[in-house]
PAMAR-742205 format. One record per residue: residue number from 0; residue in three letters; y, z, x of N, C-alpha, C in turn. Coordinates in Angstrom, 1 decimal. Layout:
<nodes>
     k     r     n.yy     n.zz     n.xx    ca.yy    ca.zz    ca.xx     c.yy     c.zz     c.xx
   NUM   ALA        Y        Z        X        Y        Z        X        Y        Z        X
...
</nodes>
This chain:
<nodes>
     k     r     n.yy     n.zz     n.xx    ca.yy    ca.zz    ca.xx     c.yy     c.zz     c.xx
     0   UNK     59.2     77.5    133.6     59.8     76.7    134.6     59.0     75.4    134.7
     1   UNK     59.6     74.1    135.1     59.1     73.0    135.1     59.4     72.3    136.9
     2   UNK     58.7     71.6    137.4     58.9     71.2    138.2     58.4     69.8    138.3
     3   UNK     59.3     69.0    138.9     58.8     67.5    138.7     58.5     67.1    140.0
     4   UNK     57.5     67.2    140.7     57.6     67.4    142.1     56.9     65.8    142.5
     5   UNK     57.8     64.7    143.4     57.6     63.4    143.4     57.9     63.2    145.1
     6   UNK     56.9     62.0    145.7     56.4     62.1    146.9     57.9     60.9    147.3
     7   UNK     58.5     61.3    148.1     58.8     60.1    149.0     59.1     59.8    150.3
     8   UNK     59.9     58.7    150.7     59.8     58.1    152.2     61.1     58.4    152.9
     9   UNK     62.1     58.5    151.6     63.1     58.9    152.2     64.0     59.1    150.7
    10   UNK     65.2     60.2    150.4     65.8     60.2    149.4     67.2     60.6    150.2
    11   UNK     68.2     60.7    149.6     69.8     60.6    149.5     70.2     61.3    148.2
    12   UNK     71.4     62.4    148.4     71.6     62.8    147.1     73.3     62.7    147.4
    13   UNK     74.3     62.0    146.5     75.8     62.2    146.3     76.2     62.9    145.5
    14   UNK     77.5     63.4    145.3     78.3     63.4    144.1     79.6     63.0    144.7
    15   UNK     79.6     62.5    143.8     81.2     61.7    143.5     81.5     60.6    145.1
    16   UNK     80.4     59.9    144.9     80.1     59.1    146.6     80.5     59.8    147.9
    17   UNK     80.1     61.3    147.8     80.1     61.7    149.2     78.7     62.5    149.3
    18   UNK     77.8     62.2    150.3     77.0     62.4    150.9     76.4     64.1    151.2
    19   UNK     76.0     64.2    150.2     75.5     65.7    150.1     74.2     66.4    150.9
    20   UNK     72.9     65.2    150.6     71.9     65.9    151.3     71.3     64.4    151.7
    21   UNK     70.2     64.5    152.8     69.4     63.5    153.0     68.0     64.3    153.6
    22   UNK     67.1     63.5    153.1     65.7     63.8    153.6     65.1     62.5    154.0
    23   UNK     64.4     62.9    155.0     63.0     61.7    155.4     61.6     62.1    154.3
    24   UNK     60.5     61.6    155.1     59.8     61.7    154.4     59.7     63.2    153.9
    25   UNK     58.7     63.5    152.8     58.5     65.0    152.0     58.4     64.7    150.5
    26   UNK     59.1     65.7    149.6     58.8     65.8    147.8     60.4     66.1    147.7
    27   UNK     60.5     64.8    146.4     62.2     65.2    145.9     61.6     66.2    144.8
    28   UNK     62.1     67.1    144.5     61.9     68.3    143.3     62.4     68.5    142.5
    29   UNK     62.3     68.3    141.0     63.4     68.1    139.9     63.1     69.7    139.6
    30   UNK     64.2     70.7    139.5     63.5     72.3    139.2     64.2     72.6    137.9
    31   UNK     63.7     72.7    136.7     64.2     73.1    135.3     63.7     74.8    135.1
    32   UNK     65.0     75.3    134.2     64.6     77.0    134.3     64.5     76.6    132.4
    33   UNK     63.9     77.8    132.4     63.5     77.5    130.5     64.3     79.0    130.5
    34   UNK     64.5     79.2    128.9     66.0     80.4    129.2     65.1     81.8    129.2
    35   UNK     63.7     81.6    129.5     63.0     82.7    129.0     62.4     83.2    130.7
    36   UNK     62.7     82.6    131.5     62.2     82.5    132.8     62.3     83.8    133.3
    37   UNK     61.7     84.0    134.7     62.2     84.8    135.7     61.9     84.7    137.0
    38   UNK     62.0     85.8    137.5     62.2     85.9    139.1     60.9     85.9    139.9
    39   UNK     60.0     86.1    138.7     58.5     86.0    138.6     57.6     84.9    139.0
    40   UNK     58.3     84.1    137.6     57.9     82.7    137.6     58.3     81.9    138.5
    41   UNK     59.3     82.4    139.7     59.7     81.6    140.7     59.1     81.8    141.8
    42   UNK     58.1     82.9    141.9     57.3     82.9    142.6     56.4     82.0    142.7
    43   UNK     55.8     82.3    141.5     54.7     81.2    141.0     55.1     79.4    141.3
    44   UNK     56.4     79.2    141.2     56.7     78.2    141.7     56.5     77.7    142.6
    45   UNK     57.1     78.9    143.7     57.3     78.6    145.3     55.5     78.5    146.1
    46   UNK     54.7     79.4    145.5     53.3     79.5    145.7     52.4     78.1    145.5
    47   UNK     52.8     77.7    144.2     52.4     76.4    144.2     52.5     75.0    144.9
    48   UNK     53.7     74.8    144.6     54.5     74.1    145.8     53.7     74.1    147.4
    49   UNK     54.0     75.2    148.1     53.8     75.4    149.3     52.3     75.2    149.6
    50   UNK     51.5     75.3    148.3     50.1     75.1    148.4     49.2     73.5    148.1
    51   UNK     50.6     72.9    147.4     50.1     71.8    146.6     49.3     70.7    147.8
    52   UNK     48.3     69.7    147.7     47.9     69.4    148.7     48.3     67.6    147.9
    53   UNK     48.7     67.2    148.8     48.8     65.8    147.5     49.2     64.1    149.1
    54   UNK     48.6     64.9    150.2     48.5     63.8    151.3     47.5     63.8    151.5
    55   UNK     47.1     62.5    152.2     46.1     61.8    152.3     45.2     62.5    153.5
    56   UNK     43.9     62.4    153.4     43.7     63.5    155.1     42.8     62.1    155.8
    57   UNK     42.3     62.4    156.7     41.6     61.1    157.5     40.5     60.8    157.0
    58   UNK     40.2     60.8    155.8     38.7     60.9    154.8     39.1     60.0    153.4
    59   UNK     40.7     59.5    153.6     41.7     59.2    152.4     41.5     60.0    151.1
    60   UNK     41.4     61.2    151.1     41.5     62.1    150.3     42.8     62.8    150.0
    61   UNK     42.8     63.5    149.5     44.2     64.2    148.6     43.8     65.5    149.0
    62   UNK     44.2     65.8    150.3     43.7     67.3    150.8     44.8     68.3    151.8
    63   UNK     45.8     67.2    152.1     46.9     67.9    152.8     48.1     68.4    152.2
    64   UNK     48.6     69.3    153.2     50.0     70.0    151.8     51.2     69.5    153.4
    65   UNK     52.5     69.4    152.5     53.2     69.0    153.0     53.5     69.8    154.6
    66   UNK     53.6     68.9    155.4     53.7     69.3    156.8     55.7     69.6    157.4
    67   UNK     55.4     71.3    157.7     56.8     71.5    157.6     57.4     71.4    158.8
    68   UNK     56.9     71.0    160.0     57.3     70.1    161.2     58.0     68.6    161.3
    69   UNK     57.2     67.8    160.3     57.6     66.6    159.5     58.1     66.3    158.8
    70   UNK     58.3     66.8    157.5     58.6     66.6    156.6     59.3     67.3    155.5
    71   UNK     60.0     67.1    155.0     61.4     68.0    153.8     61.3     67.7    152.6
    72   UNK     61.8     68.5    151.7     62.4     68.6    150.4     63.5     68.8    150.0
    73   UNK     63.7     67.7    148.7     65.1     68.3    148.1     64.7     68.7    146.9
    74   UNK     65.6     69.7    146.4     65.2     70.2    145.2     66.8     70.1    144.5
    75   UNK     66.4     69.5    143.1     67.4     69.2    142.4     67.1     70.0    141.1
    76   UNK     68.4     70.7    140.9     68.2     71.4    139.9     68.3     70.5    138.2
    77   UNK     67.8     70.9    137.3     67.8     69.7    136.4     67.2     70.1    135.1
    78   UNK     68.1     70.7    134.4     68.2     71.1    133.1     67.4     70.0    131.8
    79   UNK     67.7     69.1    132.3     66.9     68.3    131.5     65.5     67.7    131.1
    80   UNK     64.6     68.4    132.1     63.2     68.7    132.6     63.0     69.4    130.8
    81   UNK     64.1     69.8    130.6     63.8     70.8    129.1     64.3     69.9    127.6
    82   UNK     64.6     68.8    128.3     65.0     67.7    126.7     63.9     67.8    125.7
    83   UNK     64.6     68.0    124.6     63.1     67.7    123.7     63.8     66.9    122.7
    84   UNK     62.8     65.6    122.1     63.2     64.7    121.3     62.2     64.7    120.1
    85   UNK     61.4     65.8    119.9     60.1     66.1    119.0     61.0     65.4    117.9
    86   UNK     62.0     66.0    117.4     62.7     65.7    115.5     63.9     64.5    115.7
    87   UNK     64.1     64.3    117.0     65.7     63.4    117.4     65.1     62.3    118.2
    88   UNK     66.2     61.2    117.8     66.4     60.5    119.5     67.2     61.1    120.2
    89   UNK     68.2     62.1    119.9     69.1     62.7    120.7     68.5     64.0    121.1
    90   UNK     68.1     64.2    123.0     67.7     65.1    123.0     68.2     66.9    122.9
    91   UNK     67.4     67.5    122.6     68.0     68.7    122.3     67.5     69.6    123.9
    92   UNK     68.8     70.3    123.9     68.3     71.5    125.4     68.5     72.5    124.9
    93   UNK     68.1     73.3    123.3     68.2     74.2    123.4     67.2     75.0    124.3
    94   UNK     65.9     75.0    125.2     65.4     75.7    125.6     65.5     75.9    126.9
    95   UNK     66.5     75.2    127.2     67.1     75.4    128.7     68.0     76.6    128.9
    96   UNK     67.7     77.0    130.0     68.3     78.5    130.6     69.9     78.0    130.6
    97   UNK     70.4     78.9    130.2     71.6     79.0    130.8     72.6     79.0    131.8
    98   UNK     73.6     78.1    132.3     73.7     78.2    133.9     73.7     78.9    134.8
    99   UNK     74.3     80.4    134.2     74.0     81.5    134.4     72.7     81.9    135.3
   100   UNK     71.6     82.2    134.5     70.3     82.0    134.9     69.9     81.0    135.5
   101   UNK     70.1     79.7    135.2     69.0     79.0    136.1     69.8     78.5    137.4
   102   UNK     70.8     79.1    137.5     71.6     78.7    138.9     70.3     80.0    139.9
   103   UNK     70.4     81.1    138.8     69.7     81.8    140.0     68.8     81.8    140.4
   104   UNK     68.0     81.6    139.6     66.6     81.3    140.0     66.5     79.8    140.3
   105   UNK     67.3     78.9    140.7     67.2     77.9    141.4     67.4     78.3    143.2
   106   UNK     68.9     78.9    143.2     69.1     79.7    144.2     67.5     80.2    144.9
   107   UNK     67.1     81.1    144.2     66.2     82.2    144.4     65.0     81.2    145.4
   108   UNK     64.8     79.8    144.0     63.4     79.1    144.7     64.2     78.5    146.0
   109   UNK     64.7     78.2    145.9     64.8     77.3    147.3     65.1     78.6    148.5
   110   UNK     65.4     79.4    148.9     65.8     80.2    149.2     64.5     80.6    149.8
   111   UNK     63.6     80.8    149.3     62.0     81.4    149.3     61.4     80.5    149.6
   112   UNK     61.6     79.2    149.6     60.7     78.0    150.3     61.4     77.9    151.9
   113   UNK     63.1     78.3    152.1     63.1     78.1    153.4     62.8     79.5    154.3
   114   UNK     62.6     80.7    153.4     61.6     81.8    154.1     60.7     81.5    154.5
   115   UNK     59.9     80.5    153.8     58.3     79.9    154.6     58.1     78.7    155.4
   116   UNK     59.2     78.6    156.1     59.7     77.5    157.3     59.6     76.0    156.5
   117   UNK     59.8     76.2    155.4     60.5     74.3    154.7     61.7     74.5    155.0
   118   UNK     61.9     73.0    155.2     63.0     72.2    156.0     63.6     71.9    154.2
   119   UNK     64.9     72.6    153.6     65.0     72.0    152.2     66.5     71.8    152.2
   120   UNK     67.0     70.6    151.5     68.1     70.4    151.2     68.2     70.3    149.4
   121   UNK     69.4     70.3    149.7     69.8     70.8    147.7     70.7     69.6    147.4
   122   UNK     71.0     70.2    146.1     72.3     69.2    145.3     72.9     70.4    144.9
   123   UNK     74.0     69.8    144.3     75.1     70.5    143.6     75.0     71.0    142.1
   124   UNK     74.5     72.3    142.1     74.2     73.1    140.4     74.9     72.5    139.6
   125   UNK     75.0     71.9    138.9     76.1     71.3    137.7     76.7     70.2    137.7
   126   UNK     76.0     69.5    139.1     77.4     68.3    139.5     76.8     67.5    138.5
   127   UNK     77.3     65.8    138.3     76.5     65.4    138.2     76.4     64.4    139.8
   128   UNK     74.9     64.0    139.8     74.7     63.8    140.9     74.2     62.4    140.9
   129   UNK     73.8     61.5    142.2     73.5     60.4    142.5     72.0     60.4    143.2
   130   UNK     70.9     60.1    142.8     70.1     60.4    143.7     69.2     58.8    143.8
   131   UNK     69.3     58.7    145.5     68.6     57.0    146.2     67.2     57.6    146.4
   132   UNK     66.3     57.2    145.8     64.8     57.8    146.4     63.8     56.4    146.8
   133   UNK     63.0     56.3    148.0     61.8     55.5    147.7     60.7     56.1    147.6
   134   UNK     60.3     56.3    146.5     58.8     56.7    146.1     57.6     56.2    147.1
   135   UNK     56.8     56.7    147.1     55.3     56.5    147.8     54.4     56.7    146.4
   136   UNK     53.9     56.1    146.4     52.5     55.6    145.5     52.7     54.7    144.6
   137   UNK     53.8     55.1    143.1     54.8     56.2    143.3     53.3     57.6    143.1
   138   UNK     54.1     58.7    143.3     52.8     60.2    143.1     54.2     60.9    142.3
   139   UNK     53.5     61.2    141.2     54.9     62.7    140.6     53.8     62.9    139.9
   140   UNK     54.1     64.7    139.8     54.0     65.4    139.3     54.3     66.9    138.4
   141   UNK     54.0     66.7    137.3     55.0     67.8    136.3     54.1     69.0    136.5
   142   UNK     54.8     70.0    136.6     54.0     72.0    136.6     54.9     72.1    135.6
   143   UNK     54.2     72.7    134.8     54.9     73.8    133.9     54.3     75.4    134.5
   144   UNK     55.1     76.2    134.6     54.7     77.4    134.9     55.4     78.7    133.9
   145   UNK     54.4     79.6    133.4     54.9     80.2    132.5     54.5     79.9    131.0
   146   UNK     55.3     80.2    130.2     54.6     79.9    128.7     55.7     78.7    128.1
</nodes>
């Protein structure tokens, strides 16, 4: 699984110009399933995530994890986290899960981050979608989890 987890101030998600999700400040989350994944490795996700510390504390350090009174996530599911252009300019997804699978284990993560009191909004599995974000720093960051 890959996760693109990126800081911002406020994001907007559409499809087809109707207004699906909004967040204030928190992490937009790009979530890619690799076809070899599991229900395992979505743990490992959600662990991570909820642990990651990537705000500033009063020392201006990189010590705080996101505050779930304040602050939200969207997580967007995103198959293309898995593009590979190693031999092409045209990327290939063969190692992307099938929609099948990574519908569920997208399901699964978000699902299990709002078990641990995150405030999380989604996009639409398959749509294609519109996403308005303003970054902070900008801060992103790629996990690969799993092999």
């Amino acid at each position: 699984m890959r996760m693109l987890v990126t800081k911002v101030s406020k994001a907007t998600l559409t499809v087809e110009d109707k207004l699906i999700s909004s967040i204030k400040e928190g992490y937009v989350v790009y979530f890619g399933v690799k076809d070899t994944d599991t229900e395992a490795l979505v743990d490992k996700c959600v662990t991570k995530l909820s642990n990651l510390r990537i705000y500033h504390d009063e020392n201006d350090k990189l010590n705080l994890k996101l505050d779930k009174d304040t602050q939200e996530i969207l997580v967007v599911s995103q198959f293309t986290l898995y593009g590979d252009v190693t031999n092409n300019n045209r990327p290939s997804f063969t190692k992307a899960a099938k929609p099948e699978l990574a519908e569920v284990l997208y399901e699964s993560f978000v699902e299990k981050l709002r078990k641990l009191g995150y405030k999380v909004q989604t996009g639409v599995f398959g749509a294609h979608m519109v996403i308005d974000a303003t970054y902070i720093g900008p801060f992103n960051l790629m996990y690969e989890i799993g092999d």
